[in-house]
N, C-alpha and C positions, 0 to 999 in steps of 0.2 A: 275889946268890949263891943259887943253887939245889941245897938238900941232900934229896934222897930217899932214902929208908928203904926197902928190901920185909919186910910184916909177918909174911911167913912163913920170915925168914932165920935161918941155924941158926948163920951164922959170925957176922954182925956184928952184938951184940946193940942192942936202941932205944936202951940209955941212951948207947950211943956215937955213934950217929947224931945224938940229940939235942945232945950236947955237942961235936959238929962241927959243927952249926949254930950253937950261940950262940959258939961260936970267932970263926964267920965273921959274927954281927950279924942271923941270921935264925933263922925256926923250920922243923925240919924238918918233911917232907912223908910220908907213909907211905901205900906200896899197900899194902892189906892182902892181899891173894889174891896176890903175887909171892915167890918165893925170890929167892936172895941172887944170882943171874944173870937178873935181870929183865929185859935183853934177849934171853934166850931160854926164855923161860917163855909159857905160852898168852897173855895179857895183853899184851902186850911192844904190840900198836899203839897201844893207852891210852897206854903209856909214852911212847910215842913221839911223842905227838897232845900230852902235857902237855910234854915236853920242845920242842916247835915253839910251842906257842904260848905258851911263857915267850919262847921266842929271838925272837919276832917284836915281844913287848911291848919287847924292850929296844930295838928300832928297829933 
């Protein structure tokens, strides 16, 4: 499971992100420079570069 955080979001605060990760058995991940619509924030190809190559590690 893969849970990202953006560490500039005003909706959904760390401590919930954090505790939807250990829900699911992992730790969360945080961009710091991303709001709470991080795919459409300046940064969004990063997002997008760590979301491919989680998806490629799982095979």
């Amino acid at each position: 499971m893969l849970v990202l955080g953006a560490g500039e979001d005003r909706l959904i605060p760390a401590d919930a992100v954090r505790r939807c990760a250990l829900w699911h058995g992992t730790e969360a991940e945080f961009l710091p420079e991303m709001g709470h619509l991080m795919m459409l924030e300046p940064g969004w190809a990063g997002l997008a570069a760590r979301l491919e190559g989680w998806l490629r590690r799982l095979g």
